[in-house]
PQR file of N, CA, C, O and H, with PARSE charges and radii, in Angstrom:
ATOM      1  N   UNK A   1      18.440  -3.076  37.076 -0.4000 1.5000
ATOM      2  CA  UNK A   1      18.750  -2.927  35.652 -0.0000 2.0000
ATOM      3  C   UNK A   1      18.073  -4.057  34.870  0.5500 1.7000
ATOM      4  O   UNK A   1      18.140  -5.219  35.269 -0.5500 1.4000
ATOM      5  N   UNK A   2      17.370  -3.684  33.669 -0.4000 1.5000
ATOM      6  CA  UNK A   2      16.409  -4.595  32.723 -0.0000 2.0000
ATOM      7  C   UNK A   2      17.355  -5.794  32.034  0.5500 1.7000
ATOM      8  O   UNK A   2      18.555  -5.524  31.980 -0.5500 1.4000
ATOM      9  H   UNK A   2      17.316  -2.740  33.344  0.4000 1.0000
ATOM     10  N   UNK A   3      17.140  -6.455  31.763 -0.4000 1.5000
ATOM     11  CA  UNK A   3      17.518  -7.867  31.121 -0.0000 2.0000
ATOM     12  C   UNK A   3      18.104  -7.188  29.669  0.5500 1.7000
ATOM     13  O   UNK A   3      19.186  -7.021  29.106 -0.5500 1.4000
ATOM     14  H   UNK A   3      16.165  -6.674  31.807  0.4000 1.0000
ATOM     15  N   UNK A   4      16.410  -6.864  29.405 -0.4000 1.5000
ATOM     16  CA  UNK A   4      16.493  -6.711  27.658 -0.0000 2.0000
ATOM     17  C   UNK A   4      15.694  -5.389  27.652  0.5500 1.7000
ATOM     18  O   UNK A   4      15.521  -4.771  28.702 -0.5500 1.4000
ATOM     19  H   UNK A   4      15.531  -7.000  29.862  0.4000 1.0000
ATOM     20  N   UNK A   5      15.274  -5.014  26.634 -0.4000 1.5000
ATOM     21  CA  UNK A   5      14.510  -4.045  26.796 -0.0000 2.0000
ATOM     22  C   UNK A   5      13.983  -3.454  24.945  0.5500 1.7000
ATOM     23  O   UNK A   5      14.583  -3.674  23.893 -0.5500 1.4000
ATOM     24  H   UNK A   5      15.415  -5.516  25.780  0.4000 1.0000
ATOM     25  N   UNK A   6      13.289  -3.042  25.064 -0.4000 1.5000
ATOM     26  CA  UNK A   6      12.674  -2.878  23.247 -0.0000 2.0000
ATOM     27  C   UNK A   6      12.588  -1.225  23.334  0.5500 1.7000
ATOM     28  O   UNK A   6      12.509  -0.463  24.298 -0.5500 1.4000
ATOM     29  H   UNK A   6      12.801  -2.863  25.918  0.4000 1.0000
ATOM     30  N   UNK A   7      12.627  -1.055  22.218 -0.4000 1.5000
ATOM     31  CA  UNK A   7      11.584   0.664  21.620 -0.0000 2.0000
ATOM     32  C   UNK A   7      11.471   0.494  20.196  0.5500 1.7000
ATOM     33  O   UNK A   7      12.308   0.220  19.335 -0.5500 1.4000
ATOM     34  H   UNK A   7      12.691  -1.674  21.435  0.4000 1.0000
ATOM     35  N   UNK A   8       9.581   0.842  20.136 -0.4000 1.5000
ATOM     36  CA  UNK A   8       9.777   1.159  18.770 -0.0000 2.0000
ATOM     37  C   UNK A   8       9.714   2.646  18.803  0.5500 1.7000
ATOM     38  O   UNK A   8       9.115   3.378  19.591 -0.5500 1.4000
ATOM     39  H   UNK A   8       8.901   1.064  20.835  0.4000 1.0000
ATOM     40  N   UNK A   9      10.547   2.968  17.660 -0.4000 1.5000
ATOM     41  CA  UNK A   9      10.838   4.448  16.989 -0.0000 2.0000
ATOM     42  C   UNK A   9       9.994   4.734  15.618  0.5500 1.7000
ATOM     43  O   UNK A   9      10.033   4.144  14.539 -0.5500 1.4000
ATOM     44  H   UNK A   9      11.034   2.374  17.020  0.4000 1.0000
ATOM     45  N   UNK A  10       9.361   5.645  15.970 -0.4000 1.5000
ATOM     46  CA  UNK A  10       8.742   6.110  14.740 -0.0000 2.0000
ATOM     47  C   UNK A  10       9.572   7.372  14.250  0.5500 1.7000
ATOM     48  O   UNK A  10       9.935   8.235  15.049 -0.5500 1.4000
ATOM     49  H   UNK A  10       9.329   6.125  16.847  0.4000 1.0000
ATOM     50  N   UNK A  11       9.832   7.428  12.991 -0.4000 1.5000
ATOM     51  CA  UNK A  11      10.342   8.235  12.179 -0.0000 2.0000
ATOM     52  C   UNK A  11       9.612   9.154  11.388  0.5500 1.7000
ATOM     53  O   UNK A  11       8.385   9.059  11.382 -0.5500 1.4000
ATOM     54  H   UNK A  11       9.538   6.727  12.342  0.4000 1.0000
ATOM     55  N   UNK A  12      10.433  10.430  10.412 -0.4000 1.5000
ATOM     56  CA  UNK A  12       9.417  10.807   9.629 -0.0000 2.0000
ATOM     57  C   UNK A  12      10.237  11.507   8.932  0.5500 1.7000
ATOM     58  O   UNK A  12      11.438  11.467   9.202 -0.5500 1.4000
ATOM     59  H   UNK A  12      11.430  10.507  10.417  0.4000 1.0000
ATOM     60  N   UNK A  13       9.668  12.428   7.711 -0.4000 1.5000
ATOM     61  CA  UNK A  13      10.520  13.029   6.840 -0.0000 2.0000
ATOM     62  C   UNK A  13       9.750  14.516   6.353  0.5500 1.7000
ATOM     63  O   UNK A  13       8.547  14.296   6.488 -0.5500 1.4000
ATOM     64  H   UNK A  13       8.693  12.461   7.492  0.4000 1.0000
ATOM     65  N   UNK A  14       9.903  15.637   5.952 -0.4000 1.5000
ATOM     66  CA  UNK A  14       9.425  16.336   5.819 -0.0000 2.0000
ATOM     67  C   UNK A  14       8.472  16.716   4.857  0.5500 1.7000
ATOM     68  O   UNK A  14       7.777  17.729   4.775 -0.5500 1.4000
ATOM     69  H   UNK A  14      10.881  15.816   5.842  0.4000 1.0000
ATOM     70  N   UNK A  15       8.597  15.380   3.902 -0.4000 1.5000
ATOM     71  CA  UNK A  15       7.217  15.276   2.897 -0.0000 2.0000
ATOM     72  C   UNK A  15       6.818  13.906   3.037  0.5500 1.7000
ATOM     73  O   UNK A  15       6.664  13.319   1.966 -0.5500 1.4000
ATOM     74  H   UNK A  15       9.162  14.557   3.968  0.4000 1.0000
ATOM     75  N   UNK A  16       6.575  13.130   4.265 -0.4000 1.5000
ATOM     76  CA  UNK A  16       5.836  12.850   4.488 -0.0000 2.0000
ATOM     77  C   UNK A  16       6.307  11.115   4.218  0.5500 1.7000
ATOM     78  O   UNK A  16       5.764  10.372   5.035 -0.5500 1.4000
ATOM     79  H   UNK A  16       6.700  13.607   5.135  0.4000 1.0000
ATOM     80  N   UNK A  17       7.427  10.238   2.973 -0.4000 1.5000
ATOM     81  CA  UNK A  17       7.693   9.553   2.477 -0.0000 2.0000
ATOM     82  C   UNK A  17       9.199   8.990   2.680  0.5500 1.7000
ATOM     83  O   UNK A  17      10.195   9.668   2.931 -0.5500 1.4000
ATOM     84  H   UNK A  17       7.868  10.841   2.309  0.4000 1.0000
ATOM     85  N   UNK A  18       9.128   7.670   2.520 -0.4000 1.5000
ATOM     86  CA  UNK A  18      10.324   6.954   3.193 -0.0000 2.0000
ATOM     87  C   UNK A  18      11.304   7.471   2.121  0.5500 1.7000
ATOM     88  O   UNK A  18      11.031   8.111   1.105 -0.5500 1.4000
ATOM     89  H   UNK A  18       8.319   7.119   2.315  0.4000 1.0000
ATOM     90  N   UNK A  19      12.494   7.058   2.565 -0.4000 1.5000
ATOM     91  CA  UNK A  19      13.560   6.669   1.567 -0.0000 2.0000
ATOM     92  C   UNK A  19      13.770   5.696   0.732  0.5500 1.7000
ATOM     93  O   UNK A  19      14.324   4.757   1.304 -0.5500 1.4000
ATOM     94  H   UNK A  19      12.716   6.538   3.391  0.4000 1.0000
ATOM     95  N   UNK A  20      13.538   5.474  -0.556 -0.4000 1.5000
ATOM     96  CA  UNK A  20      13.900   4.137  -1.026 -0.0000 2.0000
ATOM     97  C   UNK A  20      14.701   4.497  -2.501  0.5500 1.7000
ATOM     98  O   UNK A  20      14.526   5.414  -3.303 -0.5500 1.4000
ATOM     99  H   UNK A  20      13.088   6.237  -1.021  0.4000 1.0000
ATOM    100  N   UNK A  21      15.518   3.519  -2.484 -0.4000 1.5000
ATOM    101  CA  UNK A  21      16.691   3.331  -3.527 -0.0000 2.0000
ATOM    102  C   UNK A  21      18.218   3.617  -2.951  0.5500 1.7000
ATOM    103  O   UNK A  21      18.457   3.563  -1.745 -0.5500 1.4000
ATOM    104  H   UNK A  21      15.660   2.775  -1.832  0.4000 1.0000
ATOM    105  N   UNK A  22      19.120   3.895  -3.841 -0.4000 1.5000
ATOM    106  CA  UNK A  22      20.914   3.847  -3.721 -0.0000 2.0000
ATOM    107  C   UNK A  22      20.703   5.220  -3.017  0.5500 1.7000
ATOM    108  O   UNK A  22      19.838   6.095  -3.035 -0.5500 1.4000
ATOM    109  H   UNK A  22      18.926   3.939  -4.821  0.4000 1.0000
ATOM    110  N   UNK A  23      21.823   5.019  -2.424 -0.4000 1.5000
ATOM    111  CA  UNK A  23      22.506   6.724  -1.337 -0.0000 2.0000
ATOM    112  C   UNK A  23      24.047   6.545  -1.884  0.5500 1.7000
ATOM    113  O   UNK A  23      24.839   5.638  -1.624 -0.5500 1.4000
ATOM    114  H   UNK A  23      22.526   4.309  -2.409  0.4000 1.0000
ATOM    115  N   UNK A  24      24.174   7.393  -2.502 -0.4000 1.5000
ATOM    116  CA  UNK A  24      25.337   7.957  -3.442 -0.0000 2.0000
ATOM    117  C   UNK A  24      26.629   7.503  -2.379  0.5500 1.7000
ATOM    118  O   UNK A  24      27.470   6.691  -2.765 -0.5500 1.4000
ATOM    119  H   UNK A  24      23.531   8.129  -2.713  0.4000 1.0000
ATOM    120  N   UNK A  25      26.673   7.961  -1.353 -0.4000 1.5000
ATOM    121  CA  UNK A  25      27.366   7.348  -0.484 -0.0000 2.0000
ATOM    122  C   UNK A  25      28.264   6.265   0.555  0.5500 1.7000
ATOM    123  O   UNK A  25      29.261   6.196   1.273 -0.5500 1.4000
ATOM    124  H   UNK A  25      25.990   8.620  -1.039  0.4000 1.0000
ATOM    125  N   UNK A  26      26.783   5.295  -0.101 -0.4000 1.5000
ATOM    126  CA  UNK A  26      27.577   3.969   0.376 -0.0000 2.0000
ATOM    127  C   UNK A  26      27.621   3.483  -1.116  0.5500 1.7000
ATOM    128  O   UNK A  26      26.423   3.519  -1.394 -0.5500 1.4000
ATOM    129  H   UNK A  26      25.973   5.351  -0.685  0.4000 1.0000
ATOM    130  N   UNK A  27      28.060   3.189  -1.882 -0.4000 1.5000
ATOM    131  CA  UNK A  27      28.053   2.286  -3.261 -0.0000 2.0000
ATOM    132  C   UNK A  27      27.454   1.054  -3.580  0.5500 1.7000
ATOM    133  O   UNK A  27      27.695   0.413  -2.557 -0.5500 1.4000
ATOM    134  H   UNK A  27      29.033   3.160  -1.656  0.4000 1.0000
ATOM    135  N   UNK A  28      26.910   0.397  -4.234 -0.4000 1.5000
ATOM    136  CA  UNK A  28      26.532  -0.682  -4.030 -0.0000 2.0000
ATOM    137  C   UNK A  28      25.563  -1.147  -3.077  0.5500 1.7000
ATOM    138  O   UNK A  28      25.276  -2.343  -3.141 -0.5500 1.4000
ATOM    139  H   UNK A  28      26.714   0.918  -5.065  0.4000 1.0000
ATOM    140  N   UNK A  29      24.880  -0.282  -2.013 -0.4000 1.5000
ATOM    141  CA  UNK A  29      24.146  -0.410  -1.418 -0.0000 2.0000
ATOM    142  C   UNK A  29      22.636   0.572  -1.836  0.5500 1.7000
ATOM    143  O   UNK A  29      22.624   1.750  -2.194 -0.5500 1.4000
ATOM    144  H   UNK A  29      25.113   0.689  -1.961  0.4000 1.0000
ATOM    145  N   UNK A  30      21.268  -0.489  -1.622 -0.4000 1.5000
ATOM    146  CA  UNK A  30      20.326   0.096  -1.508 -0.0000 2.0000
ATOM    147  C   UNK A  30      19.546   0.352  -0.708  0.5500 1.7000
ATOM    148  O   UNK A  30      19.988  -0.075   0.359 -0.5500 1.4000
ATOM    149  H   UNK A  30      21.278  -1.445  -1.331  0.4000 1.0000
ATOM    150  N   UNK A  31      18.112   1.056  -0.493 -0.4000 1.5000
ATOM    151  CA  UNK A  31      17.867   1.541   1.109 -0.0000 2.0000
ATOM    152  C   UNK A  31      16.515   1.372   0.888  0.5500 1.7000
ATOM    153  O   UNK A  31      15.985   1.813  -0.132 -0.5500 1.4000
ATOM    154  H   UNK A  31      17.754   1.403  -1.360  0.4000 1.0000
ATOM    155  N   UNK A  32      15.805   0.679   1.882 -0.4000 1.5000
ATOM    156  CA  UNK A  32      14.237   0.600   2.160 -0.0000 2.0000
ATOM    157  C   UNK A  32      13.527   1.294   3.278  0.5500 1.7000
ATOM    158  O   UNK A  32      12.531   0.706   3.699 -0.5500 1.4000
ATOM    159  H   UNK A  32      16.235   0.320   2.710  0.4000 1.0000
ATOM    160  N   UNK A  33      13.797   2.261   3.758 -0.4000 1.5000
ATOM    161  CA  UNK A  33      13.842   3.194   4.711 -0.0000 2.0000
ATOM    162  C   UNK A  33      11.995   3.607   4.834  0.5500 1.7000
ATOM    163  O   UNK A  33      11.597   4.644   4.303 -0.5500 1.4000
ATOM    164  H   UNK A  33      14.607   2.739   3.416  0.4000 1.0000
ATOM    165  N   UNK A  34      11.010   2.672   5.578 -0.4000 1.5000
ATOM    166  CA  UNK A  34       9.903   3.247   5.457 -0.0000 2.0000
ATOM    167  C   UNK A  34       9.740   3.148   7.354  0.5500 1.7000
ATOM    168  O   UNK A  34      10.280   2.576   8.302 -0.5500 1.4000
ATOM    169  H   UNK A  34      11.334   1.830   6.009  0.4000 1.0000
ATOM    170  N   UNK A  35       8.755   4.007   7.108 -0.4000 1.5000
ATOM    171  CA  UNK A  35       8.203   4.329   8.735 -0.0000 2.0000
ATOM    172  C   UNK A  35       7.096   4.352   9.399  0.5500 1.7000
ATOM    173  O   UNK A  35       6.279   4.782   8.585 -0.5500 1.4000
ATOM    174  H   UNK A  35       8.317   4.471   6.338  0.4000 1.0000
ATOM    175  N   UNK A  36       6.578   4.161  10.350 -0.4000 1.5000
ATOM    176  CA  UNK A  36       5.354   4.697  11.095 -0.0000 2.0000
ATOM    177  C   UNK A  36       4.043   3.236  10.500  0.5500 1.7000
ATOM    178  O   UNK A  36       4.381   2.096  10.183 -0.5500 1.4000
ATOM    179  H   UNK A  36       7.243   3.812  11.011  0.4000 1.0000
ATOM    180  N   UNK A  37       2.890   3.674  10.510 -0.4000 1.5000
ATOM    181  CA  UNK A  37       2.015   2.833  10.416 -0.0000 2.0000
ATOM    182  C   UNK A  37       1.774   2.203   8.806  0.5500 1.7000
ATOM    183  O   UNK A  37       0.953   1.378   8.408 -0.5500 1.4000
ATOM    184  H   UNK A  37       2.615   4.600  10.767  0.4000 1.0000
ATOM    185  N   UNK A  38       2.924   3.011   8.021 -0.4000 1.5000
ATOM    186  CA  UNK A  38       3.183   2.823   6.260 -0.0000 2.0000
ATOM    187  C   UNK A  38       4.238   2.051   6.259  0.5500 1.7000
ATOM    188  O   UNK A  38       4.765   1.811   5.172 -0.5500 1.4000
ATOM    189  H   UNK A  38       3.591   3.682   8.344  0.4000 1.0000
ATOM    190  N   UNK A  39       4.667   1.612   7.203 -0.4000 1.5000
ATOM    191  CA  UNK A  39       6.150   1.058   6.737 -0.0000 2.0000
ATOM    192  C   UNK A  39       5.623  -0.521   6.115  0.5500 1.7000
ATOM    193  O   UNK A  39       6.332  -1.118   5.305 -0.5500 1.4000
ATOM    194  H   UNK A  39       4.239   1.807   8.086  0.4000 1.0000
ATOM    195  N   UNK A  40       4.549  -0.988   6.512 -0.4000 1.5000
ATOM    196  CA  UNK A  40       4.065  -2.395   6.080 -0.0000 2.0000
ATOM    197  C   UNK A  40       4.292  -2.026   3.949  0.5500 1.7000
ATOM    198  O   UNK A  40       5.096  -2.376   3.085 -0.5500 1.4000
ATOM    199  H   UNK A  40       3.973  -0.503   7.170  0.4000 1.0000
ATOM    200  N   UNK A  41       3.274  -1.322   3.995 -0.4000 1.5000
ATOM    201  CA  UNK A  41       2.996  -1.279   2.739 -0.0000 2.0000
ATOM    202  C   UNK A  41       4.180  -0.277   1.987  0.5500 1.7000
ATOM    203  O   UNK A  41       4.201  -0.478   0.773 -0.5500 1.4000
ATOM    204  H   UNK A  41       2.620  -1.037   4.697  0.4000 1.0000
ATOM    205  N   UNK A  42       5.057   0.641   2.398 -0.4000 1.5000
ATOM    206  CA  UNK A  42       6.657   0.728   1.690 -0.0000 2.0000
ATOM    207  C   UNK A  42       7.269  -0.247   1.866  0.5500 1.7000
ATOM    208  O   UNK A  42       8.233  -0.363   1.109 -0.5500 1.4000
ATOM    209  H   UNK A  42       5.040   0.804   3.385  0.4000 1.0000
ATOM    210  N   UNK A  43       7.033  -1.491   2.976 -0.4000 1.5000
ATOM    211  CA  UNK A  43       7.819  -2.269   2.255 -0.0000 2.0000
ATOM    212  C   UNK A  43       8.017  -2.670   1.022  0.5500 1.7000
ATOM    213  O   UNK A  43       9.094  -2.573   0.434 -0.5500 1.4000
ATOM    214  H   UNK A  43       6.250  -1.397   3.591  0.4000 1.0000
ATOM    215  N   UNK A  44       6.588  -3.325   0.384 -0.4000 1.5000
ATOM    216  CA  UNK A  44       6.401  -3.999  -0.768 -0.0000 2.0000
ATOM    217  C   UNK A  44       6.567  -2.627  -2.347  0.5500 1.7000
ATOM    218  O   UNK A  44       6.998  -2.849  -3.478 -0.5500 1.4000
ATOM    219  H   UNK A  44       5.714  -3.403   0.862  0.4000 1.0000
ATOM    220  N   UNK A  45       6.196  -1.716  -1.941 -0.4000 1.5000
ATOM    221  CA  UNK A  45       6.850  -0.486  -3.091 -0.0000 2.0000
ATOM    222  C   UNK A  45       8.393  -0.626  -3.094  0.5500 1.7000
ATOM    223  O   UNK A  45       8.982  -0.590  -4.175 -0.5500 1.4000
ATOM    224  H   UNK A  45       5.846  -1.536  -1.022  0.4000 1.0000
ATOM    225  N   UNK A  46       9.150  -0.803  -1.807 -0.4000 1.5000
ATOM    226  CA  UNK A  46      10.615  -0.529  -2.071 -0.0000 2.0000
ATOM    227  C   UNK A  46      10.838  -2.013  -2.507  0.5500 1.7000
ATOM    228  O   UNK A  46      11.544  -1.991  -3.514 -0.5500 1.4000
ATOM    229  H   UNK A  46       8.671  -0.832  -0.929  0.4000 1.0000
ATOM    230  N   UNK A  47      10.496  -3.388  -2.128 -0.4000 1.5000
ATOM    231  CA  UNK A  47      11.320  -3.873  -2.771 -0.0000 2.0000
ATOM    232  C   UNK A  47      10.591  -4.163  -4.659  0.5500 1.7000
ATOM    233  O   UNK A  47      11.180  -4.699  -5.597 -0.5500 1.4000
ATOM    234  H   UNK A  47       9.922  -3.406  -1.309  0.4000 1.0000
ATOM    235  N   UNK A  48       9.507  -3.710  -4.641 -0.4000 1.5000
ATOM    236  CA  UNK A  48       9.139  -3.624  -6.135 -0.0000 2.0000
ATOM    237  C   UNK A  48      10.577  -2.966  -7.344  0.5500 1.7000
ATOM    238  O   UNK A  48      11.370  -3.382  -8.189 -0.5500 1.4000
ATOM    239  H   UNK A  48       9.028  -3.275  -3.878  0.4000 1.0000
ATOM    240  N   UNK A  49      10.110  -1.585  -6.587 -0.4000 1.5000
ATOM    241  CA  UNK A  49      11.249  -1.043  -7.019 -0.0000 2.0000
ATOM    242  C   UNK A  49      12.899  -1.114  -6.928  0.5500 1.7000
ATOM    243  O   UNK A  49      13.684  -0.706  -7.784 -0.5500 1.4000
ATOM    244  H   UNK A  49       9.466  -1.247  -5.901  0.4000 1.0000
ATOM    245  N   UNK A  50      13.128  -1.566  -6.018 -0.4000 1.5000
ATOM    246  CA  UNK A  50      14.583  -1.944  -5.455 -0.0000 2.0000
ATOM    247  C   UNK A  50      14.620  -3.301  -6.729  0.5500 1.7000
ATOM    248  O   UNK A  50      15.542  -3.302  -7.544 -0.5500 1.4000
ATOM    249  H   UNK A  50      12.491  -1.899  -5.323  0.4000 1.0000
ATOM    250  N   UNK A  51      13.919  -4.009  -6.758 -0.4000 1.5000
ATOM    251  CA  UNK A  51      14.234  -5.545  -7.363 -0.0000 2.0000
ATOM    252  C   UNK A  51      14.369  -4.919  -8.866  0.5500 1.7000
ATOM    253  O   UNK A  51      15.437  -5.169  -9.426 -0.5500 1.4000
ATOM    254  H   UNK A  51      13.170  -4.008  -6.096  0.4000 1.0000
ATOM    255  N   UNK A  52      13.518  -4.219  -9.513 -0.4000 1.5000
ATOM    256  CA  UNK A  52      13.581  -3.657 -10.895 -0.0000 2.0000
ATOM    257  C   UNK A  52      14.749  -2.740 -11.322  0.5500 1.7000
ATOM    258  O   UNK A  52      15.109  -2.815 -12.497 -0.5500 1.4000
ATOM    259  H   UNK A  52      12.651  -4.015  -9.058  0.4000 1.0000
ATOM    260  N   UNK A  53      15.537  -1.667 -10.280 -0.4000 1.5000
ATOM    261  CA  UNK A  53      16.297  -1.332 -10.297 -0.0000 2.0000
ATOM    262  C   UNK A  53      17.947  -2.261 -10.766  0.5500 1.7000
ATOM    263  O   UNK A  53      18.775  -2.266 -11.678 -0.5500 1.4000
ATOM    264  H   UNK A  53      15.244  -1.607  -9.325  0.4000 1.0000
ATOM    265  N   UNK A  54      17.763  -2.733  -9.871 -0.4000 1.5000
ATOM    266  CA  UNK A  54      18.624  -4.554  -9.812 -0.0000 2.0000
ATOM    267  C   UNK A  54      18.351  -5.337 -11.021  0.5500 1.7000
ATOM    268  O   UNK A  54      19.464  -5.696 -11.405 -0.5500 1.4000
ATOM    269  H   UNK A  54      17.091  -2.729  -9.131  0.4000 1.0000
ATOM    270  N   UNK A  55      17.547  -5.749 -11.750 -0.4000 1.5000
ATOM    271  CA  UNK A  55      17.334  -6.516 -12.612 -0.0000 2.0000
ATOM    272  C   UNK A  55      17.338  -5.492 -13.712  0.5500 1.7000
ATOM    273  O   UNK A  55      17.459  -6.093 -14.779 -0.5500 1.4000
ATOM    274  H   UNK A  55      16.643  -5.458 -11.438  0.4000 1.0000
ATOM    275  N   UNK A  56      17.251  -4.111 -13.905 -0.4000 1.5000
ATOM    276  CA  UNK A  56      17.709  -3.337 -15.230 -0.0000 2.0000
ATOM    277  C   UNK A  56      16.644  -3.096 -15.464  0.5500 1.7000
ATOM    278  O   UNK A  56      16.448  -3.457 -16.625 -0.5500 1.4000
ATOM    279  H   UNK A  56      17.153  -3.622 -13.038  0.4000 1.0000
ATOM    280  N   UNK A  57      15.495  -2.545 -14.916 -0.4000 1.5000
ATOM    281  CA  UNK A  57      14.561  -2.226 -15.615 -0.0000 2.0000
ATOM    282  C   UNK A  57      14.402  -1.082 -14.796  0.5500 1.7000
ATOM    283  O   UNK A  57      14.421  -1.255 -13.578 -0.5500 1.4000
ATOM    284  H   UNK A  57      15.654  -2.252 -13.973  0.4000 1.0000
ATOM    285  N   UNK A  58      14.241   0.112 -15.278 -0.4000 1.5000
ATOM    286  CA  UNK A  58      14.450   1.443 -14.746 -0.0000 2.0000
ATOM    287  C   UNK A  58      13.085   2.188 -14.245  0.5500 1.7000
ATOM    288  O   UNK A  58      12.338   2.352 -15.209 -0.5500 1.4000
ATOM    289  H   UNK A  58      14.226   0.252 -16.268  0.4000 1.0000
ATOM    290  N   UNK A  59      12.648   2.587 -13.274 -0.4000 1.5000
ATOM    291  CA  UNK A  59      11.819   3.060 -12.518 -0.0000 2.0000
ATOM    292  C   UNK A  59      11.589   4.140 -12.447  0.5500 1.7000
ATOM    293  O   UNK A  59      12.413   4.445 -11.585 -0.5500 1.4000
ATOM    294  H   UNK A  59      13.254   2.454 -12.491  0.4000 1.0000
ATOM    295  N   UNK A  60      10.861   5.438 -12.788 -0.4000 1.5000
ATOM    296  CA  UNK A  60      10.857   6.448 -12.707 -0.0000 2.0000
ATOM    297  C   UNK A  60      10.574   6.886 -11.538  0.5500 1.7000
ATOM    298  O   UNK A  60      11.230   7.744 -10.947 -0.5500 1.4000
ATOM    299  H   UNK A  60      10.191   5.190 -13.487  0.4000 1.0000
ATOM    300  N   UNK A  61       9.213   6.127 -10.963 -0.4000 1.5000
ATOM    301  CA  UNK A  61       9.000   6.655  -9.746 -0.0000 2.0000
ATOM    302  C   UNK A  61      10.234   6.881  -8.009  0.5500 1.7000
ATOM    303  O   UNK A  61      10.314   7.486  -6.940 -0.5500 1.4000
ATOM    304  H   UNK A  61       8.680   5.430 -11.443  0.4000 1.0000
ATOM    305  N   UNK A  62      10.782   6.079  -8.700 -0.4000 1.5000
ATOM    306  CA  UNK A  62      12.097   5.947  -7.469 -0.0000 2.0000
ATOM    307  C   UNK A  62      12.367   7.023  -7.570  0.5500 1.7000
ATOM    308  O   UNK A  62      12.483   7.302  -6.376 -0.5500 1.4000
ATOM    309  H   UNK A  62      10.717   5.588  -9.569  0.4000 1.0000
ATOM    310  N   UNK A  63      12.675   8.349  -8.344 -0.4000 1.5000
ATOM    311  CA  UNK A  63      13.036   9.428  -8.056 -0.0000 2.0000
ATOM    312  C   UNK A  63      12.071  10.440  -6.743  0.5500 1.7000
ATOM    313  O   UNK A  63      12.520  11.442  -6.187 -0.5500 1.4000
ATOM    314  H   UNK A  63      12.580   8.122  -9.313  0.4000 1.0000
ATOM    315  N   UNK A  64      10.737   9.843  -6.508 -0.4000 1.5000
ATOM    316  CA  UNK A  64       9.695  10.363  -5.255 -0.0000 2.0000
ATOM    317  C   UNK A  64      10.305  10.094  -4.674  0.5500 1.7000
ATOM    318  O   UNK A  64      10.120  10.985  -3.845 -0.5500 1.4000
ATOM    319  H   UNK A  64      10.372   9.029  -6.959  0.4000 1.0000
ATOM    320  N   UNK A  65      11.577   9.112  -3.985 -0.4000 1.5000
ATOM    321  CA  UNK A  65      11.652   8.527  -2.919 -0.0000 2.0000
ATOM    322  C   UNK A  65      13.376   8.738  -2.685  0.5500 1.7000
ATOM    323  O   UNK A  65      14.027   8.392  -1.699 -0.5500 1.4000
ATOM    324  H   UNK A  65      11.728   8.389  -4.658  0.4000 1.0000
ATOM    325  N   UNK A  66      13.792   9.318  -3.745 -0.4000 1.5000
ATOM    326  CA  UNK A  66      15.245   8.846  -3.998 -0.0000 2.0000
ATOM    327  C   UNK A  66      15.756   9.864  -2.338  0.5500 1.7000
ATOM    328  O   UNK A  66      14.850  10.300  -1.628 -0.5500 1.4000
ATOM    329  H   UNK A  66      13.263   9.599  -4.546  0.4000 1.0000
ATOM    330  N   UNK A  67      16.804  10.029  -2.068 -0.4000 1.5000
ATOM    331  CA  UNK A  67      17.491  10.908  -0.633 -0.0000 2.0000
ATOM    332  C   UNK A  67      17.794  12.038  -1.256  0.5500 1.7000
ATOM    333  O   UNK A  67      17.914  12.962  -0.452 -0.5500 1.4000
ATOM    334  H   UNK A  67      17.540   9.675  -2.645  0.4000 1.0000
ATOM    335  N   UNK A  68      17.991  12.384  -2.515 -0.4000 1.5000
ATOM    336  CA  UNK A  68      18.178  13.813  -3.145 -0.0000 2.0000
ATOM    337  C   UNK A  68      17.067  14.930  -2.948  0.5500 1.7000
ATOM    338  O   UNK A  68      17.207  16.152  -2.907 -0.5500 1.4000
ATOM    339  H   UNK A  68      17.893  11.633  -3.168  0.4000 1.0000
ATOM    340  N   UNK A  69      15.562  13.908  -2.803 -0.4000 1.5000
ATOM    341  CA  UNK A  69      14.725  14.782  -3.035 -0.0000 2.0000
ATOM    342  C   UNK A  69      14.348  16.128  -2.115  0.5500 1.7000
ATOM    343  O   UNK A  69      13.433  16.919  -2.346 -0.5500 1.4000
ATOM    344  H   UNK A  69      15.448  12.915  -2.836  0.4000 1.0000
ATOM    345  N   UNK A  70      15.282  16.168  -1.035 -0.4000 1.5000
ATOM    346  CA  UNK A  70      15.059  17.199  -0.010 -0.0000 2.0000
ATOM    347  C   UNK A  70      16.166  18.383   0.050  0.5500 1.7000
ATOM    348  O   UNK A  70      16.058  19.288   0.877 -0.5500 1.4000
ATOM    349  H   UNK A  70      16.025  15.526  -0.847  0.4000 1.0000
TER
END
């Protein structure tokens, strides 16, 4: 039996794009949900947007990404 052991998991979604912003569900919580060989560069879109959301300045594009969109 292994010590430790790793996996990376690649994910995906049916158009192709992470999750980013609030999930109606947990309250108060927001979500940076990117994947695969894009997840570098959704990082820096979600917290663009995540931080503007937060500071009151309203984002349109977060609706591409929002968890409703499916």
């Amino acid at each position: 039996m292994p010590e430790f052991s790793w996996a990376g998991t690649f994910g995906s979604t049916k158009d192709g794009l992470p999750f980013i912003g609030p999930y109606k569900k947990l309250q108060n919580s927001y979500f940076a949900l990117g994947f695969g060989g894009n997840g570098i560069t959704f990082s820096l879109v979600a917290a663009e947007m995540i931080s503007a959301e937060l500071t009151g300045k309203k984002n349109v594009d977060i609706k591409l990404f929002s968890f409703d969109r499916l």
